[in-house]
C-alpha positions as CSV (number, residue, x, y, z in Angstrom):
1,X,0.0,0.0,0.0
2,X,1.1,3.6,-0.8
3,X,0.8,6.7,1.0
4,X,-2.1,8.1,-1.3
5,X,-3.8,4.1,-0.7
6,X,-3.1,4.5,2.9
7,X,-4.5,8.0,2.5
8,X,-7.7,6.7,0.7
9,X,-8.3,3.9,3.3
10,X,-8.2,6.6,6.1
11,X,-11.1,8.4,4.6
12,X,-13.0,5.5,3.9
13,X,-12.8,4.3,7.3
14,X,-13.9,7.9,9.0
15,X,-16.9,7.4,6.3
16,X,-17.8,4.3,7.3
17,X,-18.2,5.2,11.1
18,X,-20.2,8.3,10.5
19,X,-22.4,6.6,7.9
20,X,-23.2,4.0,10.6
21,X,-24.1,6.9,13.3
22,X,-25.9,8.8,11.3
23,X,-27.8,6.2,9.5
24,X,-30.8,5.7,12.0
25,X,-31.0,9.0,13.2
26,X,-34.2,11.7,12.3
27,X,-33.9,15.5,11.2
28,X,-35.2,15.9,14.7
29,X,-32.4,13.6,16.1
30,X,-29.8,15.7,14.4
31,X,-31.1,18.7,16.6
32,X,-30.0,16.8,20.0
33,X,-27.0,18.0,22.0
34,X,-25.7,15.8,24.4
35,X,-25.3,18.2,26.5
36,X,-25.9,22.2,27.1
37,X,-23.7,24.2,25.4
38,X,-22.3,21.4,23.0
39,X,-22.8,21.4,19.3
40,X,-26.1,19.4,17.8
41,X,-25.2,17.4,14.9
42,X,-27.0,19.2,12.2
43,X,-24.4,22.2,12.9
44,X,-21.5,19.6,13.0
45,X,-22.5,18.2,9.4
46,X,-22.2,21.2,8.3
47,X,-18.7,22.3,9.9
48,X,-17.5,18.9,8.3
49,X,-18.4,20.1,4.7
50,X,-17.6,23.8,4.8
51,X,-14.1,22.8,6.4
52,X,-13.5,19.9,4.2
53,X,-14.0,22.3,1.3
54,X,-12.0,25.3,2.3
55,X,-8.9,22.1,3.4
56,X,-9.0,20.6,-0.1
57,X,-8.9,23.9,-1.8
58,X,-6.1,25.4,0.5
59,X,-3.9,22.5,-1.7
60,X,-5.7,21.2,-4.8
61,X,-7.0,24.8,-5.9
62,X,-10.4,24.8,-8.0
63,X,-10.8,20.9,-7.2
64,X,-14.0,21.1,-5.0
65,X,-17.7,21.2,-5.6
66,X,-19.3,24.5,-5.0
67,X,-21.5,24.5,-2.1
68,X,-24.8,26.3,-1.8
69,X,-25.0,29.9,-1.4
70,X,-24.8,30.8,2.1
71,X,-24.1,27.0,4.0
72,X,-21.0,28.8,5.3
73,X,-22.1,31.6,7.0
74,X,-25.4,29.2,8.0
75,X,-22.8,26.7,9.9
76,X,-20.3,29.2,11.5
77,X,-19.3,30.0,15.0
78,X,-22.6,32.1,15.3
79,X,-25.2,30.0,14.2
80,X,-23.8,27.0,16.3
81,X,-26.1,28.1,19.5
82,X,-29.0,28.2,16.9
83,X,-31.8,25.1,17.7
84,X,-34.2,26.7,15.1
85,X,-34.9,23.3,12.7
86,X,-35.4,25.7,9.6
87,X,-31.7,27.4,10.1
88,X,-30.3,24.1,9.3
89,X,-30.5,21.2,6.5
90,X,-31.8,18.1,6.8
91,X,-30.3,14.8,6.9
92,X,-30.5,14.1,3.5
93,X,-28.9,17.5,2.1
94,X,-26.2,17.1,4.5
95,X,-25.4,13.5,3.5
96,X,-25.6,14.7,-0.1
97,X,-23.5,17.6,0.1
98,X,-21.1,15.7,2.1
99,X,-20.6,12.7,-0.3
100,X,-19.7,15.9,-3.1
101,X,-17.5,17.0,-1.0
102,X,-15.8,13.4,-0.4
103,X,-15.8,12.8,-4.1
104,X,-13.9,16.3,-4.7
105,X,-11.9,15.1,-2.2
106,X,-11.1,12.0,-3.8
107,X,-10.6,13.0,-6.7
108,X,-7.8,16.2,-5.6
109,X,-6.0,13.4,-3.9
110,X,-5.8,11.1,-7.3
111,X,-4.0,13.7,-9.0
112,X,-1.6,14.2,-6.4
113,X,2.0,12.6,-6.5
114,X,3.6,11.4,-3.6
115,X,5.9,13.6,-3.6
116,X,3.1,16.2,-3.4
117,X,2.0,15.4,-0.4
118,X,5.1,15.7,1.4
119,X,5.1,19.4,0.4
120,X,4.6,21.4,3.5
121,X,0.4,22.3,4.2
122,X,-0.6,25.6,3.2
123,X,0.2,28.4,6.3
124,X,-3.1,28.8,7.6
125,X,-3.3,25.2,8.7
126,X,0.2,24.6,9.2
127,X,0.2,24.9,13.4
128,X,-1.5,21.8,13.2
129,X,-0.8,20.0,9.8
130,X,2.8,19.9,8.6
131,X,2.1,18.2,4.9
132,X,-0.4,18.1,2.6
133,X,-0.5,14.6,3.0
134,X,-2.2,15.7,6.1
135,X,-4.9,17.9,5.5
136,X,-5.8,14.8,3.8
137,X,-5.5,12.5,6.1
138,X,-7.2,15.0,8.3
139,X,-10.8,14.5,6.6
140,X,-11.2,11.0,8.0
141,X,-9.9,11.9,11.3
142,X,-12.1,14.8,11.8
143,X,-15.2,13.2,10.9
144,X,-13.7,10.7,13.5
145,X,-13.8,13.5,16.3
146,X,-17.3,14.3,15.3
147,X,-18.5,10.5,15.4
148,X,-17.2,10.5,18.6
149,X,-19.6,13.0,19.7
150,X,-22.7,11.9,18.2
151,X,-22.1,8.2,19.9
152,X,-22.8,10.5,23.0
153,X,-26.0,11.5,21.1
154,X,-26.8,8.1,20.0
155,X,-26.9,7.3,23.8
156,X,-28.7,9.9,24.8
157,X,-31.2,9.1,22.2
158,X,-31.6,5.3,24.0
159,X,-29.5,3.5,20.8
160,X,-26.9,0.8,21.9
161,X,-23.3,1.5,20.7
162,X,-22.3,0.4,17.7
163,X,-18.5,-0.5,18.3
C-alpha cells in the first residue's frame, strides 16, 4: 500500500463510522445535544463540509464542488447556539452535500503525487498539519472526532453502541 492508498483507506474508514451513526437517526435527532452548550449534529454536518471544502482547496485549488449559497455563514461559529430546525439542513442534504465533498476530495488526492504530499500544508493550517499529505488525512480523522460526539448523542437518544 502507498501513501495516497493509505490516504484513501483513512477516509473510507472515518466514512464508514459516520455513515453507521448517522444512518438511524431523524432530522429531529440531528437537533439533539448531548449536552448544554455542546454542538447538535446538524451544525457539525455542516462544519464537516464547509471545512472539508476550504482544506482541499487550500492544496488542490479549484478541485472542490461549489456549495450552496450561504451553508458557510449558516454553519459558522454564530449559528452554532441556533436550535431553530429551519436554520439548518436536513439529513438528507447534508449527506448529499457531504458525499460531493468526499468525491472532490477523492478526486484532488488522485491527482496528487507522492511527492506532493510531502510538500509542506498551506500556512493557515500549518500549526496543526505539517504536509499536505495531512490535510488529507485529516478529513477522516475529523469526521472521526465528530462520530465521537454523536455516539454521546446516539446514547442519549436510547440506541446501543455500535462499536
Amino acid at each position: 500500500m502507498n501513501g495516497k492508498e493509505a490516504l484513501q483507506s483513512s477516509i473510507a474508514f472515518g466514512d464508514k463510522v459516520a455513515q453507521a451513526y448517522l444512518a438511524d437517526l431523524t432530522d429531529a435527532d440531528l437537533l439533539v445535544r448531548p449536552v448544554p452548550g455542546a454542538n447538535h449534529i446538524a451544525w457539525q454536518l455542516g462544519h464537516l463540509a464547509s471545512a472539508e471544502h476550504d482544506l482541499i482547496e487550500m492544496v488542490a485549488p479549484g478541485s472542490m464542488p461549489k456549495l450552496p449559497a450561504g451553508f458557510k455563514e449558516k454553519h459558522s461559529k454564530q449559528t452554532a447556539a441556533s436550535d431553530d430546525p429551519k436554520a439548518f439542513c436536513s439529513k438528507a442534504e447534508y449527506l448529499t452535500l457531504l458525499k460531493e465533498q468526499r468525491a472532490g476530495t477523492l478526486a484532488a488526492l488522485a491527482k496528487m503525487s507522492e511527492p506532493d504530499l510531502s510538500k509542506p500544508a498551506p500556512e493557515p493550517v500549518r500549526s496543526h498539519l505539517d504536509t499536505v499529505g495531512d490535510v488529507f488525512s485529516m478529513q477522516g480523522g475529523h469526521l472521526l472526532m465528530h462520530a465521537g460526539q454523536w455516539a454521546v448523542v446516539r446514547r442519549k437518544l436510547g440506541r446501543k453502541p455500535l462499536f
